[in-house]
C-alpha positions as CSV (number, residue, x, y, z in Angstrom):
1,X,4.0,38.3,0.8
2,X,7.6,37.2,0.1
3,X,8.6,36.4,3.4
4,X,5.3,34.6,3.8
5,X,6.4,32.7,0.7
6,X,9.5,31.9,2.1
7,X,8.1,30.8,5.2
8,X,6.2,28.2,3.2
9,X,9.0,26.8,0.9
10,X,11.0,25.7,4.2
11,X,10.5,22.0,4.4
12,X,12.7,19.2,5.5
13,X,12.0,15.8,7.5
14,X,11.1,17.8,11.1
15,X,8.1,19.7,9.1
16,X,7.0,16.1,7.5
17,X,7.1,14.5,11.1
18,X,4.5,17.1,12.4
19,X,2.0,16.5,9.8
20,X,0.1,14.0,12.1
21,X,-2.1,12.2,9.6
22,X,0.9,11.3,7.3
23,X,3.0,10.0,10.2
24,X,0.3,7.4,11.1
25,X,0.4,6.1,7.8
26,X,3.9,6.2,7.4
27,X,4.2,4.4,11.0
28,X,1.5,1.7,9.9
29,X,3.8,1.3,6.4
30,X,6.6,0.6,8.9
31,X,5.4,-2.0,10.6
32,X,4.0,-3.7,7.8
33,X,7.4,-3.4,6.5
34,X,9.2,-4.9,9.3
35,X,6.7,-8.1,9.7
36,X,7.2,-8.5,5.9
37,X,11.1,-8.8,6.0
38,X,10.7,-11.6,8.3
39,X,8.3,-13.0,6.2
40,X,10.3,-13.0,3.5
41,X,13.1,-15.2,5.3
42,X,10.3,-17.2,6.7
43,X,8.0,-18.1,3.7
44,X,11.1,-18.4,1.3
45,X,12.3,-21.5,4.0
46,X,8.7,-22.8,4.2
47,X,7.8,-23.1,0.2
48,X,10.8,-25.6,-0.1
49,X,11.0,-27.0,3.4
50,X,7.2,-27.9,2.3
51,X,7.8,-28.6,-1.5
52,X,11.7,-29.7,-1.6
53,X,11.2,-28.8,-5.3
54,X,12.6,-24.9,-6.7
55,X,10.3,-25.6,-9.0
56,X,7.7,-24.8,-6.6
57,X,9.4,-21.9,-5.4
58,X,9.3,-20.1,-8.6
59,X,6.0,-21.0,-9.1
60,X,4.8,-19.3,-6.1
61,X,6.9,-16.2,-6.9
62,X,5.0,-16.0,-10.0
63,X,1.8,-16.8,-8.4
64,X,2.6,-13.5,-5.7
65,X,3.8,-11.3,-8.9
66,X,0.3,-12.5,-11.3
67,X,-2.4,-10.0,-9.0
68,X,0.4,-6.9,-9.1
69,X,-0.2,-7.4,-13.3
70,X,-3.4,-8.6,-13.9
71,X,-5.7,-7.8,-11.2
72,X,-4.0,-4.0,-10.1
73,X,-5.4,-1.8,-12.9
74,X,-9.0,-3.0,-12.4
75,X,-8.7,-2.4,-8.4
76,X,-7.6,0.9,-9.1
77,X,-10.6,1.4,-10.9
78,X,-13.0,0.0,-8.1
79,X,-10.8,2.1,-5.1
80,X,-11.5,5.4,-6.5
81,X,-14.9,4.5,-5.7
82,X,-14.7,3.2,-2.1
83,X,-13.6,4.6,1.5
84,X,-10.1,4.2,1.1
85,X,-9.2,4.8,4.7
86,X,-11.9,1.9,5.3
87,X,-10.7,-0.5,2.7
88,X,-6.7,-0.1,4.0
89,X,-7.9,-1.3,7.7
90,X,-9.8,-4.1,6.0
91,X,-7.4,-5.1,3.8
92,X,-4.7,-5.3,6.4
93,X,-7.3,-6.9,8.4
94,X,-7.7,-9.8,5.7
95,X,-3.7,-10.4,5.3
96,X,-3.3,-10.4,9.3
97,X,-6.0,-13.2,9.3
98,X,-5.0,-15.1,6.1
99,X,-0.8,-15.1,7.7
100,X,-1.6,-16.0,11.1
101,X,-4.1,-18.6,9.6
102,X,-1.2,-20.2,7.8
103,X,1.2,-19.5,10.4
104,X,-1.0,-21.8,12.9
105,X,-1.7,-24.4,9.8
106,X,2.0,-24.8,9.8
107,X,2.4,-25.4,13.5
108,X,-0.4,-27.9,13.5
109,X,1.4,-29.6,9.8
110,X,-1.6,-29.0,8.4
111,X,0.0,-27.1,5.2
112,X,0.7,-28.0,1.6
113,X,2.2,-26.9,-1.3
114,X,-1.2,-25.9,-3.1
115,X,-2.3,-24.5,0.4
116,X,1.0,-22.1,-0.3
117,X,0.0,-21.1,-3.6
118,X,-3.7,-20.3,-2.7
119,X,-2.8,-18.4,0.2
120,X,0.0,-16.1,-1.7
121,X,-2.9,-15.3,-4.6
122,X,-5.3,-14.6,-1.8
123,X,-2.8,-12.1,-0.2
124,X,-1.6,-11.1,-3.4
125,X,-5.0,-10.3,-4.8
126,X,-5.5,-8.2,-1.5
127,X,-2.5,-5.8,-1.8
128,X,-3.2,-5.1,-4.9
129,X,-6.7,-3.3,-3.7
130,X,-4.5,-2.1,-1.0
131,X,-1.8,0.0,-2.3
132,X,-3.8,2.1,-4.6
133,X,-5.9,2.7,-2.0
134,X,-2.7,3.9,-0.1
135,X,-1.2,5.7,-2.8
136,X,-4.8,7.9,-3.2
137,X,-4.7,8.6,0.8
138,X,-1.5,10.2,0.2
139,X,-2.4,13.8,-0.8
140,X,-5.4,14.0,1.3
141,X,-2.5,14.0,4.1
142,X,0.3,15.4,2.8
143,X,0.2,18.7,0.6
144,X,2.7,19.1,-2.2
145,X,5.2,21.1,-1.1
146,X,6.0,18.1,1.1
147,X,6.2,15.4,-1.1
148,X,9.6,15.4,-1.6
149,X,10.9,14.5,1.7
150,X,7.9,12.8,2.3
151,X,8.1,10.2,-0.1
152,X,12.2,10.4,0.4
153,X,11.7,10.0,4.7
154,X,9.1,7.0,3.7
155,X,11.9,5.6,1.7
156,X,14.8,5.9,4.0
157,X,13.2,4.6,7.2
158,X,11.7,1.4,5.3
159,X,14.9,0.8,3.9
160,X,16.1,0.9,7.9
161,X,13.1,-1.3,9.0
162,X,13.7,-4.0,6.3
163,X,17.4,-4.2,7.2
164,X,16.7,-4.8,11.0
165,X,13.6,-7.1,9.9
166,X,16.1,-9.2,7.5
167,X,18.9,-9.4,10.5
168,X,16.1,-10.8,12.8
169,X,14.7,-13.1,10.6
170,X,17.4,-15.7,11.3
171,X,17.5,-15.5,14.8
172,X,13.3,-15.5,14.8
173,X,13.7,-18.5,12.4
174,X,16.6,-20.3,14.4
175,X,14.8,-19.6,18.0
176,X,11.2,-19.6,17.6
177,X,10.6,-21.5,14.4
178,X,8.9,-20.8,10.6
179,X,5.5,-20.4,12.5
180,X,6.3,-18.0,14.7
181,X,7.9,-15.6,12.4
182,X,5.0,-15.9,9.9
183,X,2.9,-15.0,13.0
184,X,5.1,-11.8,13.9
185,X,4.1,-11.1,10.3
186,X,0.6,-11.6,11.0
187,X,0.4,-9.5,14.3
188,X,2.5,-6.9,11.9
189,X,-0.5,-6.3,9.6
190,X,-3.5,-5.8,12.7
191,X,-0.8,-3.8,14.2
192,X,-1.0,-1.6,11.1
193,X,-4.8,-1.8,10.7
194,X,-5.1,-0.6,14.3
195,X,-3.2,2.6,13.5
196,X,-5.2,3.2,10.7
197,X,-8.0,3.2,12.2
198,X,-6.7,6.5,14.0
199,X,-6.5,8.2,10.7
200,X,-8.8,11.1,9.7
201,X,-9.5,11.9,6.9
202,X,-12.4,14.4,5.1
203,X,-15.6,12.5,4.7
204,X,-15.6,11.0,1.4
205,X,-18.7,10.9,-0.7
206,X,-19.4,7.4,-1.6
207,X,-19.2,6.5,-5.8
208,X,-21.4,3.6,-5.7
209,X,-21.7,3.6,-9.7
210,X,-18.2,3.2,-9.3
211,X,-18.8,-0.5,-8.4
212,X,-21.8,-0.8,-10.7
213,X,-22.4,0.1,-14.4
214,X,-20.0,2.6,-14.7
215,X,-17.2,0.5,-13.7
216,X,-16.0,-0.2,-17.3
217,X,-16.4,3.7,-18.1
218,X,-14.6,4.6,-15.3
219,X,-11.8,2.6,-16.6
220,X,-12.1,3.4,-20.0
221,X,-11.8,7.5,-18.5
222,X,-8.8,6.7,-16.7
223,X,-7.0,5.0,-19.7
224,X,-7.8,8.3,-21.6
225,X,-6.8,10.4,-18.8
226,X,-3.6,8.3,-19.2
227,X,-3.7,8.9,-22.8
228,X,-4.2,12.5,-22.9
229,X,-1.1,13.1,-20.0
230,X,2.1,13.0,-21.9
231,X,4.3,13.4,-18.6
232,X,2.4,10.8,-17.1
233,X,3.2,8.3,-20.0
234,X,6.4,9.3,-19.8
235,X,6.8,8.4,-15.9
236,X,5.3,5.2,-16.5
237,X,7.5,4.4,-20.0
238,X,10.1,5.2,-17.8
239,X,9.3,3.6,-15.0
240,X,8.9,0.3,-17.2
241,X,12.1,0.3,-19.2
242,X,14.2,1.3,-15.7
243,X,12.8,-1.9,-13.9
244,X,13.7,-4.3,-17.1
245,X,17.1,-2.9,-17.2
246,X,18.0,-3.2,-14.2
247,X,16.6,-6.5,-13.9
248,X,20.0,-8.2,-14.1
249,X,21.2,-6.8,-10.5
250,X,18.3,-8.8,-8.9
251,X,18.3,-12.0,-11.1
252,X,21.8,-12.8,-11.6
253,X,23.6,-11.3,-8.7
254,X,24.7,-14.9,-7.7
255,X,26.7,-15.8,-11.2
256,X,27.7,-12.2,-11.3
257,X,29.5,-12.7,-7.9
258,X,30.9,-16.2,-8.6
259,X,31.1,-16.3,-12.5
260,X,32.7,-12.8,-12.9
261,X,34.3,-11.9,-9.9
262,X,35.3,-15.3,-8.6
263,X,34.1,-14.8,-5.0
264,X,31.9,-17.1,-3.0
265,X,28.9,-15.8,-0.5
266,X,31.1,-13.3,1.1
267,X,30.7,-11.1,-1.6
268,X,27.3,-11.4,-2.2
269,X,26.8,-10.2,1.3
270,X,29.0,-7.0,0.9
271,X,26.9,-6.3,-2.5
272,X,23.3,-6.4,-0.6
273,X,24.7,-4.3,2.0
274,X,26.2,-1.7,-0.3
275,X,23.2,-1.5,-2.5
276,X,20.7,-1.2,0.9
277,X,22.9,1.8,2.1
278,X,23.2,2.9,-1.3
279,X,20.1,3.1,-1.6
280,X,18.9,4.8,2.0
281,X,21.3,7.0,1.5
282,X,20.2,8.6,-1.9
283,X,16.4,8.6,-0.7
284,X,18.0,10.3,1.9
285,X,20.1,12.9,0.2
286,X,17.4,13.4,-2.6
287,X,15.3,16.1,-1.5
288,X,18.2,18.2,-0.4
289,X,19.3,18.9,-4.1
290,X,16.0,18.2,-5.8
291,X,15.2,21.6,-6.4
292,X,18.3,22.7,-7.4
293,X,18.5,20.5,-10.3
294,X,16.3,19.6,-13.6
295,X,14.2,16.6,-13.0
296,X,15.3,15.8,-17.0
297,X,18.9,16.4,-15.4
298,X,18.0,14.3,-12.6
299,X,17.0,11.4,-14.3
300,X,19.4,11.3,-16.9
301,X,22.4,11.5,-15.0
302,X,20.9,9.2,-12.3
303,X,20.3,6.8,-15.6
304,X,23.5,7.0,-16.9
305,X,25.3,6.2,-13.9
306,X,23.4,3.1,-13.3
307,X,23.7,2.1,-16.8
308,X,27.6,2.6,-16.7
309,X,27.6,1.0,-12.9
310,X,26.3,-2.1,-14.5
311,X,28.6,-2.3,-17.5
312,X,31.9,-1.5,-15.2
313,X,31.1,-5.2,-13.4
314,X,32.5,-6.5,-16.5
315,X,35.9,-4.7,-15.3
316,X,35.6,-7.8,-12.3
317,X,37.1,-10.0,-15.1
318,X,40.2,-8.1,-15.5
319,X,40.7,-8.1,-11.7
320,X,39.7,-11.1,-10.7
321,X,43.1,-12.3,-9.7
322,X,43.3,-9.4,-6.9
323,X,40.9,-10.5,-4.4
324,X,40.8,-6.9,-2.8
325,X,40.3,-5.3,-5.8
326,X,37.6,-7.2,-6.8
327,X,35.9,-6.6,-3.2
328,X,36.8,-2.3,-3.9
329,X,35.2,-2.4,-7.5
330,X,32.1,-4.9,-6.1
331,X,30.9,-2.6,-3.4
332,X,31.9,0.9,-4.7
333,X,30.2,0.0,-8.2
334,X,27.1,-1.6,-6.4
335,X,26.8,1.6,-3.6
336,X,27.1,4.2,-6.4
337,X,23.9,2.6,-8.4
338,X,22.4,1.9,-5.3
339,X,22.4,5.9,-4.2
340,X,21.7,6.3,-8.5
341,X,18.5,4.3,-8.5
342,X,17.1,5.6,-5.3
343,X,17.3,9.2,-6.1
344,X,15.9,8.4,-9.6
345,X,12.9,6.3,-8.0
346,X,12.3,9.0,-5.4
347,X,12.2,11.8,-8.3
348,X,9.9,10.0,-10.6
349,X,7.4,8.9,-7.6
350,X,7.3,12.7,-6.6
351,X,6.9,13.7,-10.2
352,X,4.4,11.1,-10.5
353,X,2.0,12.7,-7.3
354,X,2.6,15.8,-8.3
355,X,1.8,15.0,-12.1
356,X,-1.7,13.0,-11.4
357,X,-5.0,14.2,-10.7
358,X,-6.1,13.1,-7.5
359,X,-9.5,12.1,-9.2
360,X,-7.8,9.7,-11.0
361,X,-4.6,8.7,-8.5
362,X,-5.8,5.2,-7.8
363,X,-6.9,4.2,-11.1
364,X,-3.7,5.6,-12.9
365,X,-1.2,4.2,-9.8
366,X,-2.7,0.8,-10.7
367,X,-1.9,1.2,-14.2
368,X,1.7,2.7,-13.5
369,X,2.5,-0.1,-10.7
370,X,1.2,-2.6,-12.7
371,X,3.5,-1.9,-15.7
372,X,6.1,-1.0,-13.2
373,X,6.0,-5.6,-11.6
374,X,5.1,-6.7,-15.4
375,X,8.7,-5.2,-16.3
376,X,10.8,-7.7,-14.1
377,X,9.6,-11.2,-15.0
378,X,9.2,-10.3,-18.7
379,X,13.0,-9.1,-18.5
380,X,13.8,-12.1,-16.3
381,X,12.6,-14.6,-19.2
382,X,13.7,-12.6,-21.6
383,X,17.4,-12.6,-20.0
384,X,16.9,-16.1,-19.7
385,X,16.8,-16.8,-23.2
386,X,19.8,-14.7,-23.4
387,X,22.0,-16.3,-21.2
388,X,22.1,-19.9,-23.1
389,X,23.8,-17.0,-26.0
390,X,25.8,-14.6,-23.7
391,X,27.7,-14.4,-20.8
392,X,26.8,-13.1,-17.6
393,X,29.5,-10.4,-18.5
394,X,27.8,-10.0,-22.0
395,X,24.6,-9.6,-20.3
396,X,25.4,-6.7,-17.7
397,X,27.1,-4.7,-20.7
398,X,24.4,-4.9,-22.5
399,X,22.0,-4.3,-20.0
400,X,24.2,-1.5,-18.8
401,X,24.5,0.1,-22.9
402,X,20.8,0.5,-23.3
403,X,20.1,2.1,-19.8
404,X,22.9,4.6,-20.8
405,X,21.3,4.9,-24.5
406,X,17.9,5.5,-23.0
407,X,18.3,8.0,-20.6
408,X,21.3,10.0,-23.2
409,X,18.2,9.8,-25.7
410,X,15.9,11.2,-23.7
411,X,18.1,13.3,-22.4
412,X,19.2,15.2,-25.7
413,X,15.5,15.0,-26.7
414,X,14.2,17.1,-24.0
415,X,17.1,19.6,-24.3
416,X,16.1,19.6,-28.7
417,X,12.8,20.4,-27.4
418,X,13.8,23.1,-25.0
419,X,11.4,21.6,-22.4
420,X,11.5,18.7,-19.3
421,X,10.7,15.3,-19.3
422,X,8.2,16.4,-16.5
């Protein structure tokens, strides 16, 4: 029986690979990954090449972040009910047709800025039926004792796909044109569609009061589900606060770079590299020492190092004169959050699957992924306001001081108690 037991509790990335119905989704996730990095070069040139305003561009960004927020946590609600294996080939299906539609609008100059902003709500609205779908799918594929390097293999390979997508991009762009790699983003999505429709899964049984009368029950169930888990309210609490403290690293990298370090582009570049292989490396490295430590362990000292990562940027000031100094501190200080934040992402989404019923996986994912993209552009306004008060300097300390608060609090709570966040 032991040996048996032992037998079992060897996994690593080889053992994922074979389990067949998880590699076609994570292979169908990858190419939807790759078409969307090119995208996001593309449709980024094409808002203000069509617009000339950046008022329009942040107006779509908020248009793709609205459905993520508002429309997420009733989809989940309305997925638990449907064939989600199904409603992921249709869904692709729909964002292959609405991209390549736009894609061939631009071609012909038929596209305009409202035309934009319809067409990233439509696509927007879409995905958000589409990932709790995917998220339920998950453990029908994939049993627990896999999750781990599951979720840390689909981590590290997107990472991978985006980078090579994101070094194509301008040589797509500069070659072909904006259409063409909106198209390739197009193609991407029935690409993924068609591998879906390989997948099999166990018959479902269809939950048609799901999408009738019991709709508002079903999500008044899964709010008390929420309710009644306090591991599961502490994922998402957590999930929520990490995103809005962290916030700063996305929207003011550029006058962090040229305001407190005194560099130009050059820089910038180095930081987006060291964070990516920060960050593939620690989704990487995460299962191998998962078990070994505390997941309150984990995330605290994964917490506090991105929290003190952010406030030792301010050190850039001090250094500023030293050009290769400032380069050392950049890059070292951005790679160790980057590995930081990867592992602690990669723990709490394990903890999460392993946490949640799979009754109520879509409806409670919406919920947590929903609080999760509500997080940043609160923060972003709320930093905002900040910034006509503070420095950018001021800002990442401060930023840096409550992530280190938060996870030392919950840390020395947990230990009080004599029990795990999770």
């Amino acid at each position: 029986m032991k040996n048996r037991e032992q037998k079992q509790g060897k996994v690593g990335y080889r053992e994922v690979l074979r389990q067949r119905e998880y590699f076609k989704i994570l292979l169908a996730g990858l190419v939807n990954r790759f078409g969307d990095s090119i995208d996001a070069v593309a449709f980024t040139w094409l808002v203000y090449a069509i617009t000339g305003k950046a008022s329009w561009s942040a107006l779509v960004f908020a248009a793709n972040q609205l459905p993520s927020v508002l429309v997420q946590p009733f989809a989940g609600v309305l997925v638990e009910g449907m064939d989600k294996k199904k409603l992921m080939v249709v869904t692709d299906i729909v964002r292959g047709i609405t991209t390549s539609g736009l894609a061939v609008l631009y071609l012909t100059s038929c596209v305009n800025p409202w035309l934009l902003l319809a067409f990233t709500l439509v696509n927007s609205t879409v995905e958000a039926f589409r990932l709790p779908a995917g998220l339920a799918v998950l453990p029908k594929v994939l049993e627990e004792r896999y999750y781990t390097f599951g979720t840390s293999l689909s981590t590290t390979l997107s990472m991978i796909v985006e980078m090579i997508g994101l070094g194509m991009a301008g040589v797509v762009i500069s070659v072909c044109g904006i259409g063409i790699a909106i198209a390739i983003d197009g193609i991407s999505f029935f690409g993924s569609a068609l591998i879906l429709c390989t997948l099999r899964l166990k018959k479902e049984r269809a939950q048609g009061g799901a999408l009738a009368g019991a709709y508002w029950e079903n999500l008044r169930e899964g709010l008390r589900y929420l309710k009644g888990q306090s591991v599961i309210r502490n994922l998402c609490l957590l999930t929520v606060l990490l995103n809005a403290v962290i916030t700063p690293l996305d929207s003011l990298q550029s006058p962090l770079i040229q305001e407190v370090m005194g560099q130009g582009s050059s820089l910038l570049s180095a930081f987006a590299i060291a964070l990516t292989i920060g960050s593939g490396l620690g989704s990487f490295v995460y299962p191998f020492f998962a078990g070994k430590i505390s997941a309150v362990d984990l995330f605290a000292g994964t917490g506090i190092l991105i929290g003190a990562g952010m406030c030792c940027y301010t050190l850039g000031g001090s250094v500023r004169g030293n050009v290769a100094a400032v380069y050392v501190l950049t890059i070292l200080v951005t790679f160790v959050i980057g590995v930081s934040s990867s592992v602690l992402v990669s723990a709490l989404n394990v903890q999460f699957m392993k946490s949640v019923s799979q009754d109520y996986l879509a409806r409670v994912g919406a919920i947590f992924n929903a609080g999760a993209s509500a997080a940043t552009p609160l923060a972003s306004l709320a930093l905002g306001a900040l910034a006509a008060f503070c420095s950018v300097s001021q800002i990442f300390l401060f930023s840096g001081a409550i992530c280190v608060i938060i996870f030392l609090i919950i840390y020395l709570a947990q230990v009080r108690n004599c029990r795990g966040v999770v």
